[in-house]
PAGU-862119 format. One record per residue: residue in three letters; x, y, z of N, C-alpha, C in turn; chain. Coordinates in Angstrom, 1 decimal. Example, Ala and Ser with C-alpha at 12.3 -4.5 7.8 and 13.67 -1.06 7.14 Angstrom:
BEGIN
ALA;13.2;-5.7;7.8;12.3;-4.5;7.8;13.2;-3.3;7.8;A
SER;12.8;-2.2;7.1;13.7;-1.1;7.1;12.9;0.0;7.9;A
***
This chain:
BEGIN
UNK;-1.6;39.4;2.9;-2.9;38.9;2.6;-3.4;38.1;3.8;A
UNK;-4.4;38.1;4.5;-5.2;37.6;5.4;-6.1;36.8;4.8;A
UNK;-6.6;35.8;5.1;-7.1;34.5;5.1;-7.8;33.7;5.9;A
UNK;-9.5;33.7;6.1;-10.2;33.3;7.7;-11.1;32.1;6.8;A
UNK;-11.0;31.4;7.5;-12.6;30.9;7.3;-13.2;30.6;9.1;A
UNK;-13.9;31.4;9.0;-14.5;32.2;10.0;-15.4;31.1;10.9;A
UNK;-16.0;29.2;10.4;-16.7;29.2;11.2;-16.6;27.7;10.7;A
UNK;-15.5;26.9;10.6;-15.1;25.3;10.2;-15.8;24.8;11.2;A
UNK;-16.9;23.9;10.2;-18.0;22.7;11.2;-18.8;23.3;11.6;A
UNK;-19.6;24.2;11.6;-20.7;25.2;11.3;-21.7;24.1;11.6;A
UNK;-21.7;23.5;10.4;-23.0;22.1;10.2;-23.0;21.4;11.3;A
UNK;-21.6;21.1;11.9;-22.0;20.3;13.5;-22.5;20.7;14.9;A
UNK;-23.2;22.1;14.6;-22.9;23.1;15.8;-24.9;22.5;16.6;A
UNK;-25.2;22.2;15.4;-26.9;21.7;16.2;-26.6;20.4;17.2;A
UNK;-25.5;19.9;16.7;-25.2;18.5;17.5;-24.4;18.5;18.8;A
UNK;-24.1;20.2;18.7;-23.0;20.2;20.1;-21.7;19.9;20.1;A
UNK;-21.2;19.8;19.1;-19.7;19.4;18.0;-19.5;20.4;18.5;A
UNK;-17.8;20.4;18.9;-17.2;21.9;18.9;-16.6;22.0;16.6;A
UNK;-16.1;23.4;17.0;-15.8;24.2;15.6;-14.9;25.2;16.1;A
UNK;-14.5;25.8;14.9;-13.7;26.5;15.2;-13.0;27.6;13.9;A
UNK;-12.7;28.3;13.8;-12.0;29.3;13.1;-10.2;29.2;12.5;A
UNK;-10.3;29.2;11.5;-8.7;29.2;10.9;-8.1;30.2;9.9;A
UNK;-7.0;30.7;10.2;-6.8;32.4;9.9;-4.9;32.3;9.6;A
UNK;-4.9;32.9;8.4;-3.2;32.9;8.4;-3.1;34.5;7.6;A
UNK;-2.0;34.7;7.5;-1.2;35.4;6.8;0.1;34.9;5.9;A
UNK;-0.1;35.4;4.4;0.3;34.8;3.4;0.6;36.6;3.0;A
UNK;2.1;36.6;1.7;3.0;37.0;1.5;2.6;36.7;0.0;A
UNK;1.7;37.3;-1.0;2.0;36.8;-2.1;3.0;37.3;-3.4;A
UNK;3.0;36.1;-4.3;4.1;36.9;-5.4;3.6;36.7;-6.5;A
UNK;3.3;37.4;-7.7;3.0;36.9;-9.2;3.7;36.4;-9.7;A
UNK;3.4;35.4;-10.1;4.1;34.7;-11.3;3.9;35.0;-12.9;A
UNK;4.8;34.7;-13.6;4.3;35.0;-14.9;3.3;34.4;-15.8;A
UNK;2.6;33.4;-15.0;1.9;32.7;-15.9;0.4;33.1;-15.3;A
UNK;0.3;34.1;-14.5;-0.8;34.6;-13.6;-1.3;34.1;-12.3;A
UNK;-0.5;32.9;-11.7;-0.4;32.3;-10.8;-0.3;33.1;-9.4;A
UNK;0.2;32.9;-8.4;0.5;33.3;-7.2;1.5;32.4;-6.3;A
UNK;2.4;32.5;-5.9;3.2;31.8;-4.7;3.2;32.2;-3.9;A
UNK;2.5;32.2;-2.9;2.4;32.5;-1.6;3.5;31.8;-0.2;A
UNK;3.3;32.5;0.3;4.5;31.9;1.2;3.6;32.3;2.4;A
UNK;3.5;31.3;3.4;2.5;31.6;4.5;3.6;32.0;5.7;A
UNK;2.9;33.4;6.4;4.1;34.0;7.2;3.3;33.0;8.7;A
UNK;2.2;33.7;8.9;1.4;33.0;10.0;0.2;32.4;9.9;A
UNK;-0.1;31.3;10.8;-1.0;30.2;10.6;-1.5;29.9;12.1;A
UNK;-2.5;29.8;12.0;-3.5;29.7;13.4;-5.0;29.1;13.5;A
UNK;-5.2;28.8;14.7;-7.1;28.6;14.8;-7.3;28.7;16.0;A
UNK;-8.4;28.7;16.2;-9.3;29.0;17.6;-10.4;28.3;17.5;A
UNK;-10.3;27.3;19.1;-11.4;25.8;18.8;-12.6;26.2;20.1;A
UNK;-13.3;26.1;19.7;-14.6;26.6;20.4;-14.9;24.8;21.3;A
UNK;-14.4;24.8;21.9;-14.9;23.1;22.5;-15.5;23.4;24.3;A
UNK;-14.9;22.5;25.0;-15.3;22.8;26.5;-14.0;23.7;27.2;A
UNK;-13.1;24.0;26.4;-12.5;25.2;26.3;-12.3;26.0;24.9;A
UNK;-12.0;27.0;25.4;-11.5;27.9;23.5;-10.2;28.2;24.1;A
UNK;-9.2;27.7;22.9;-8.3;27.0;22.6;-7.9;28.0;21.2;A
UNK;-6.6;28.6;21.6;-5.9;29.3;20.2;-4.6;29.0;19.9;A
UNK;-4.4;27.9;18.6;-2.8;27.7;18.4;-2.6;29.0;17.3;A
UNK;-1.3;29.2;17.7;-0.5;30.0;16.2;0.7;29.4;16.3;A
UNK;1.4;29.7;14.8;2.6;29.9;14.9;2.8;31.4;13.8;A
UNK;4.6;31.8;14.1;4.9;33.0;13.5;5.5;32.3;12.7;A
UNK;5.9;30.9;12.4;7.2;30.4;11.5;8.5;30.2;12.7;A
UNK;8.4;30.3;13.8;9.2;29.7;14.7;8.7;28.9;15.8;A
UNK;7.6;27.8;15.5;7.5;27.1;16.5;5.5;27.5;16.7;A
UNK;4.9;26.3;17.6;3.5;26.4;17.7;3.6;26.6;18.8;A
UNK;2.5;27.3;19.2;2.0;28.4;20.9;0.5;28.0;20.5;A
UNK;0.2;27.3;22.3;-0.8;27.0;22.3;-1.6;27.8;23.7;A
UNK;-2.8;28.9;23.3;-3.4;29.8;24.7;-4.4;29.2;25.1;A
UNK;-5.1;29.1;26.3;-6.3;28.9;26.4;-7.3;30.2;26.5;A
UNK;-8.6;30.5;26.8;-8.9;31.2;27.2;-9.0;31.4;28.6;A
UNK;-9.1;32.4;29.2;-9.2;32.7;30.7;-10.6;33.2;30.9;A
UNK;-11.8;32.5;30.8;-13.2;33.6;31.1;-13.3;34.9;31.8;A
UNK;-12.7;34.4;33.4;-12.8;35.2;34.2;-12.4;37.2;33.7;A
UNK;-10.8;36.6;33.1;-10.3;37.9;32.7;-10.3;38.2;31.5;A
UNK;-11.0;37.3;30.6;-11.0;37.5;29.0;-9.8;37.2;28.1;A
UNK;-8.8;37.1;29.0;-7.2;37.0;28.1;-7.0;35.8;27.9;A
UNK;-6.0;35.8;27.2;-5.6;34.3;26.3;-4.8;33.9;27.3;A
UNK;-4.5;32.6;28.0;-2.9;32.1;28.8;-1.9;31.5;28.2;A
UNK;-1.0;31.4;28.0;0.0;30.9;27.6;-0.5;29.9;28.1;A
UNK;-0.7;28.2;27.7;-0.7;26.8;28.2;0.5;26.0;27.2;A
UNK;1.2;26.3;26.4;2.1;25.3;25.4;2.7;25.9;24.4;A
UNK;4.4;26.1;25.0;5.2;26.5;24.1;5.8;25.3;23.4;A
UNK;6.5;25.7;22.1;6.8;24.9;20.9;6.3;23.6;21.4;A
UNK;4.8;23.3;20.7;4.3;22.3;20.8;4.6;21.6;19.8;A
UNK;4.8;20.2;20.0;5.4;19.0;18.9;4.3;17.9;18.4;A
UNK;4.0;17.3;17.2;3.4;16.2;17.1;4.2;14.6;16.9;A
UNK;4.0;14.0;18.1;4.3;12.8;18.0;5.3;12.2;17.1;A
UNK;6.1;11.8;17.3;6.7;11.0;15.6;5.5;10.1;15.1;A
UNK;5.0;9.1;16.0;4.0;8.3;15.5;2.5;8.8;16.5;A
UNK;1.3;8.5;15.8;0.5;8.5;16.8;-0.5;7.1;16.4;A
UNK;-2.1;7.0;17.0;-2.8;5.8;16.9;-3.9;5.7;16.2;A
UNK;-4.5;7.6;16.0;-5.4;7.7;15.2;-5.6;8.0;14.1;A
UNK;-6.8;7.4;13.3;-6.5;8.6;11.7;-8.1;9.4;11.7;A
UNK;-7.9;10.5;11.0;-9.3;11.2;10.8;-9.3;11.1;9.6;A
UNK;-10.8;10.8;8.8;-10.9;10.8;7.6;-12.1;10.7;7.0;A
UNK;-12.9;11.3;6.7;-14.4;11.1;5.9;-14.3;10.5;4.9;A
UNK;-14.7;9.0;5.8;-15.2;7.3;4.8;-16.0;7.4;3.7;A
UNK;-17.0;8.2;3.6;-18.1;8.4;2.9;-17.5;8.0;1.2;A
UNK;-16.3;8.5;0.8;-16.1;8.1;-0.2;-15.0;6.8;-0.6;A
UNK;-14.9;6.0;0.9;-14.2;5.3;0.5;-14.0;4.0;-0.7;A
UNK;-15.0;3.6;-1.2;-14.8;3.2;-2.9;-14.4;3.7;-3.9;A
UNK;-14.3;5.2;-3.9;-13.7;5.4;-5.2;-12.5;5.9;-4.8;A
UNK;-11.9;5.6;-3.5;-10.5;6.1;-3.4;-9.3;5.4;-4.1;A
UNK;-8.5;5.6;-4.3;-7.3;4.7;-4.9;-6.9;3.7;-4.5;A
UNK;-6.3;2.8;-5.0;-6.6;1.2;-4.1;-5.2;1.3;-3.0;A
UNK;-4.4;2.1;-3.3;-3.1;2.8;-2.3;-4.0;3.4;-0.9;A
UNK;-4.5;3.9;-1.4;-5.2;4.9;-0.2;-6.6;3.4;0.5;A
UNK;-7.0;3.1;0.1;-7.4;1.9;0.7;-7.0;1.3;1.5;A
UNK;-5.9;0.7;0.9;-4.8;-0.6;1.8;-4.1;0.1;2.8;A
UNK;-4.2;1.9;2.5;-3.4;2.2;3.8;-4.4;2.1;5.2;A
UNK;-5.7;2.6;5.1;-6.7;2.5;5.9;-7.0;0.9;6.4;A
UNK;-7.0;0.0;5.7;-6.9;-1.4;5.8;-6.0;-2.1;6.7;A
UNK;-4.6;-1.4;6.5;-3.5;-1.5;7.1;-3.2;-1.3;8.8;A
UNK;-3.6;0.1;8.6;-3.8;0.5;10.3;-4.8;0.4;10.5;A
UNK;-5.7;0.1;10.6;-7.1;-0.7;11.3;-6.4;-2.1;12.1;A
UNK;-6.0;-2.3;11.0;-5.6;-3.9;11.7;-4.3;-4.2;12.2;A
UNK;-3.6;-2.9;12.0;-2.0;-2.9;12.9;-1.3;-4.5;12.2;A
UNK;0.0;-4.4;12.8;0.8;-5.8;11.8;1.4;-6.9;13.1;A
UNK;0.4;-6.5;14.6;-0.1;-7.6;15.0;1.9;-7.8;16.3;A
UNK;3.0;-7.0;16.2;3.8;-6.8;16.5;3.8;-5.8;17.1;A
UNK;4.6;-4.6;16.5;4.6;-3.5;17.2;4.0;-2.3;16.9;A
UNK;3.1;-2.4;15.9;1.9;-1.3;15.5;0.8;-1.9;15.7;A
UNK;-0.3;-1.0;17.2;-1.3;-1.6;17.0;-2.0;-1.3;16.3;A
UNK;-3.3;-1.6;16.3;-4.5;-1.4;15.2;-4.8;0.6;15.6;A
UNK;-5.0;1.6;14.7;-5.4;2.4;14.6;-6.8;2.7;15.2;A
UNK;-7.6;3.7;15.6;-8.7;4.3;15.8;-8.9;5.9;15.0;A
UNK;-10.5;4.9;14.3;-10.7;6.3;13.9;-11.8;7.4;14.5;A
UNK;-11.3;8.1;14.1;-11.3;9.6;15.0;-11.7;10.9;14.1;A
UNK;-13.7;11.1;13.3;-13.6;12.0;13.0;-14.6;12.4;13.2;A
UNK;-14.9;13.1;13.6;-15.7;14.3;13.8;-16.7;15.3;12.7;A
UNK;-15.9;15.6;11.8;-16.3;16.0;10.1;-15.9;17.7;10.7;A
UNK;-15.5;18.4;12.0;-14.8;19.2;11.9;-13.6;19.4;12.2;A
UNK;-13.1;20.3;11.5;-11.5;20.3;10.6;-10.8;20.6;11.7;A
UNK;-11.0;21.8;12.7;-9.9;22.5;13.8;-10.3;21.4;14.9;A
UNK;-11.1;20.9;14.9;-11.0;20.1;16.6;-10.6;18.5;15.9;A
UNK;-10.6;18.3;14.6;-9.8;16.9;14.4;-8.5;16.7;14.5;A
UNK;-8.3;18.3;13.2;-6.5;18.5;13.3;-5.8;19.1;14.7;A
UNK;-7.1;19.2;15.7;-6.2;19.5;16.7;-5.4;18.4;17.4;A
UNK;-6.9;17.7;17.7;-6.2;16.2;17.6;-5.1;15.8;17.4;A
UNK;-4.8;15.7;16.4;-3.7;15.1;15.7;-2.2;15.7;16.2;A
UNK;-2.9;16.9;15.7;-1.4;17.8;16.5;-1.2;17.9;17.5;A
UNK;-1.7;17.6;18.8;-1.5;17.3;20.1;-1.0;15.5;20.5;A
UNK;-1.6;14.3;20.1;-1.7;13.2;20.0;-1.0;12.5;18.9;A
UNK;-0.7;13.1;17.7;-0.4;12.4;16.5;-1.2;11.4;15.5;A
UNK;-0.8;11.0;14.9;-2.1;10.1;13.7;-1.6;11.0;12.2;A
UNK;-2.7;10.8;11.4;-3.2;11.4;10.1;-4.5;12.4;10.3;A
UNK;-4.2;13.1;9.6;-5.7;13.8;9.1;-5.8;13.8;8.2;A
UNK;-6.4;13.4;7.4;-6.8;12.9;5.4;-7.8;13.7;5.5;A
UNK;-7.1;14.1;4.0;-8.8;14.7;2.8;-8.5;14.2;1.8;A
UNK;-9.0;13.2;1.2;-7.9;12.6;-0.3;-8.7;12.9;-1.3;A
UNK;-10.1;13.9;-1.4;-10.1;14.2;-2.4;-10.3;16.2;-2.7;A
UNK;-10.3;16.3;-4.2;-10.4;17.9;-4.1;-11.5;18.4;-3.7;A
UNK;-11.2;19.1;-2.6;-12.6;19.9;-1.8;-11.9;21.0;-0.5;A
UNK;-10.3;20.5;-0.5;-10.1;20.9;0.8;-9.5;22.3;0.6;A
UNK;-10.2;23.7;0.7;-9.5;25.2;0.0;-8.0;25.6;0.5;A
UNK;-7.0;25.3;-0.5;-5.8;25.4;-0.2;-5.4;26.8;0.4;A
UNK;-6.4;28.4;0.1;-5.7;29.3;0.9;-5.8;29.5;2.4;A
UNK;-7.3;29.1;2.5;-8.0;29.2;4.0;-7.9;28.1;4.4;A
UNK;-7.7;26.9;4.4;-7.3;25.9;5.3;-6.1;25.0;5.2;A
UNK;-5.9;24.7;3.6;-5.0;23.8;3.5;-3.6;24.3;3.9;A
UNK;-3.1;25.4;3.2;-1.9;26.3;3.6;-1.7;26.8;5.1;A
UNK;-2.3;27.0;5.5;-2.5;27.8;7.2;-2.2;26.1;8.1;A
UNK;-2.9;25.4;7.8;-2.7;24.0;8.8;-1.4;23.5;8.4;A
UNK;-1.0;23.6;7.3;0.4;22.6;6.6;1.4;23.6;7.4;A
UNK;0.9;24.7;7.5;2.4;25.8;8.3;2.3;25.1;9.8;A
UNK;1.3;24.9;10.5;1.1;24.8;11.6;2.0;23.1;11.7;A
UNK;1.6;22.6;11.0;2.3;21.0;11.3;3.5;21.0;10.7;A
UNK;3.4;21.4;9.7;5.6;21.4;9.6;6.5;22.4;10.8;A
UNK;5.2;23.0;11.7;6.2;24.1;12.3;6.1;22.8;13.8;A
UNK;5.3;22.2;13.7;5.5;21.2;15.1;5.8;19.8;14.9;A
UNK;6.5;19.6;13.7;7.6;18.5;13.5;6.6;18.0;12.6;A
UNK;5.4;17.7;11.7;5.0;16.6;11.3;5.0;17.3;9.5;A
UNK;4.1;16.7;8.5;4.4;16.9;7.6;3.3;16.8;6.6;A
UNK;2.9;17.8;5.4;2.1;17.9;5.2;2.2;17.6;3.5;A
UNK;1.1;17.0;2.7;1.2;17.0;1.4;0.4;16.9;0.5;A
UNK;0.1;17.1;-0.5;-0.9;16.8;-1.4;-1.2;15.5;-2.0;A
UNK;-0.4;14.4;-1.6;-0.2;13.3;-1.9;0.9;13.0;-3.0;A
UNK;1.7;14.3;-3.4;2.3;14.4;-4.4;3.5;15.3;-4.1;A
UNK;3.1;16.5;-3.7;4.1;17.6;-3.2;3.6;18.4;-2.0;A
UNK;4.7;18.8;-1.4;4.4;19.6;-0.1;3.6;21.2;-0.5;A
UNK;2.4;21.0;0.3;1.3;21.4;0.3;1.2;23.0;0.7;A
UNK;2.8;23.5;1.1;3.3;24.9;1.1;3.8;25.1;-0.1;A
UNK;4.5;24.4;-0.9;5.3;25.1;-2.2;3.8;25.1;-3.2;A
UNK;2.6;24.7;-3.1;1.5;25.1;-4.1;1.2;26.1;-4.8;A
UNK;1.1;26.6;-6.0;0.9;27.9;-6.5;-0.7;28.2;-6.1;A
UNK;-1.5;29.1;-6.4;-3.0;29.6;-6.2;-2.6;30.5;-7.1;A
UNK;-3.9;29.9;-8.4;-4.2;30.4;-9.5;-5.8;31.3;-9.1;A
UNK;-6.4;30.6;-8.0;-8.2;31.5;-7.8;-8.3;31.3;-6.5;A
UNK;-8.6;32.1;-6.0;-8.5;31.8;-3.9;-9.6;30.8;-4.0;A
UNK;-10.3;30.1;-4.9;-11.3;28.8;-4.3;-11.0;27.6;-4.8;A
UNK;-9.2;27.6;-5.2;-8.9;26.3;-5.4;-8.3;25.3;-4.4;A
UNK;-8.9;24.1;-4.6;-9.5;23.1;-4.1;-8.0;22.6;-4.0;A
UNK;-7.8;21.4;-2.9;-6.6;20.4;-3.1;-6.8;19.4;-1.9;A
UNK;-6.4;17.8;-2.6;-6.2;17.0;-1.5;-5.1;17.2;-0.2;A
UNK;-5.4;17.0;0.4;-4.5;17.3;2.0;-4.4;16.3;2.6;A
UNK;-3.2;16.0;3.3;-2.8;14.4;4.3;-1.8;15.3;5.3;A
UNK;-2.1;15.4;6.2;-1.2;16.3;7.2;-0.9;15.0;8.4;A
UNK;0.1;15.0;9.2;0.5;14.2;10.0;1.8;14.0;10.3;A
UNK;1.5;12.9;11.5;3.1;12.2;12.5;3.8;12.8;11.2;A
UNK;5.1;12.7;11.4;6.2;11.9;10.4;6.8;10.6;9.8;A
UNK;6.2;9.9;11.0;6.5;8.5;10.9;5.5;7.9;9.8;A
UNK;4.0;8.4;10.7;3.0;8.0;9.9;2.8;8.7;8.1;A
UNK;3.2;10.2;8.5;3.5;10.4;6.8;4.5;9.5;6.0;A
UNK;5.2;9.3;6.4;6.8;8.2;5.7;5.7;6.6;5.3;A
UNK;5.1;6.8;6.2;4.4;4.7;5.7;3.0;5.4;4.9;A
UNK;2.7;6.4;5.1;1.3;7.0;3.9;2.2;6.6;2.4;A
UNK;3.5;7.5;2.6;3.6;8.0;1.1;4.0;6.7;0.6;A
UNK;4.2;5.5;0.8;4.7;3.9;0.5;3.5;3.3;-0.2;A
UNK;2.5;4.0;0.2;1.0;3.2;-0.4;0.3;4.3;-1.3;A
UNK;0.7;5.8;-1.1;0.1;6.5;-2.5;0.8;6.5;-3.9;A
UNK;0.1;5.8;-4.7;0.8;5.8;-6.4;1.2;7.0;-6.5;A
UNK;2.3;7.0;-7.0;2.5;8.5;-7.9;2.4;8.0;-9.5;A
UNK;1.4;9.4;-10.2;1.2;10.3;-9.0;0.1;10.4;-8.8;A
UNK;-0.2;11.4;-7.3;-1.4;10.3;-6.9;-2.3;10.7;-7.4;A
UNK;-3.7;10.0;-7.7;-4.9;10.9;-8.6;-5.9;10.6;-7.7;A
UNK;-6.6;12.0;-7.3;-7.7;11.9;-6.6;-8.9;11.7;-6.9;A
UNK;-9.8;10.9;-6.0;-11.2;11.1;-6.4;-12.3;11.9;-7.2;A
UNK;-12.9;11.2;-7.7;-14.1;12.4;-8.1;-14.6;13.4;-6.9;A
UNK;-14.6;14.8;-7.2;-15.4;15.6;-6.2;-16.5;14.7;-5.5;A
UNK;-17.5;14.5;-6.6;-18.6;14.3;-6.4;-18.6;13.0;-4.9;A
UNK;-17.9;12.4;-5.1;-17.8;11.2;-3.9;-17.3;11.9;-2.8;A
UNK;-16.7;12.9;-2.9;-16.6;13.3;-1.0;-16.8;14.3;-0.4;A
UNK;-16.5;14.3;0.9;-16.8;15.5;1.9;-15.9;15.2;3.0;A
UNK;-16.0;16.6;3.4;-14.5;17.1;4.8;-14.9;16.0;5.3;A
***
């Protein structure tokens, strides 16, 4: 089964925002309760910025091409590309940050203002589109947060969680890893926190379990 969403950050394209496209291939299986478990074989995007830029992986590692204009072909620029153990930035649409969980607060609270030793204060870093933020991150390290339900688990959430567990970092619902999810309707929704490892390890210390997300209505990518 194939899986695109054809044109992430669409909305930012009048402002000159790059965007970009995310596309996997998934393996599905019925369950008996009418469910689906999918198993994502391949996971990828292509970032439309001041270059176009295509990561994949097959399940053995992330490959990063650029484009070549001249000759139209892709270049090899980055084999098994890795994310940071730790990085500086977090991406995250604030918009709803009052009705977030008071865990998920204190985490943002936290790295803002670093502990003044040997973590400095964080930078945030978002954009409101998905493939040039999470590229970010996967290149540099940090978080990418969506803490509430909005983020479509087949077309984006699953395809990016393959991409970051395949380049060391770690991906979750705030609850459980964000690949073992069933899909009961291809337009279900789920919180997503993808990142470092280090930085996922000090996330999961501040989300309650288990963790309960926002109202819809309070957010956006």
């Amino acid at each position: 089964m194939v899986t695109v969403d054809p044109l992430s950050g669409f909305d930012t394209m009048n402002t000159a925002m790059p965007c970009g496209s995310i596309f996997g291939v998934s393996r599905p299986s019925s369950d008996r309760d009418g469910s689906s478990s999918p198993r994502q074989l391949v996971a990828g995007y292509i970032l439309y910025a001041s270059a176009t830029i295509m990561v994949i992986t097959f399940g053995d590692g992330v490959y990063s091409f650029t484009l070549d204009v001249p000759s139209g072909e892709f270049v090899l620029g980055n084999t098994q590309l890795r994310i940071p153990a730790r990085g500086q930035c977090y991406s995250v649409n604030e918009r709803g940050y009052g009705q977030w969980p008071p865990g998920m607060q204190s985490y943002i609270q936290t790295i803002v203002q670093g502990n003044g030793q040997t973590q400095k204060p964080y930078s945030s870093r978002n954009s409101t589109s998905v493939v040039a933020d999470f590229h970010r991150m996967l290149v540099q390290g940090g978080v990418f947060l969506n803490p509430g339900h909005h983020v479509p688990l087949m077309h984006v959430s699953m395809p990016l969680s393959l991409l970051t567990e395949q380049a060391g970092g770690k991906a979750t619902d705030g609850n459980m890893r964000l690949l073992d999810h069933k899909c009961d309707r291809l337009d279900r929704c789920v919180p997503s926190f993808l990142g470092s490892i280090d930085d996922m390890a000090e996330l999961s210390t501040y989300l309650q379990q288990p963790y309960q997300a926002p109202p819809i209505s309070t957010m956006g990518m």
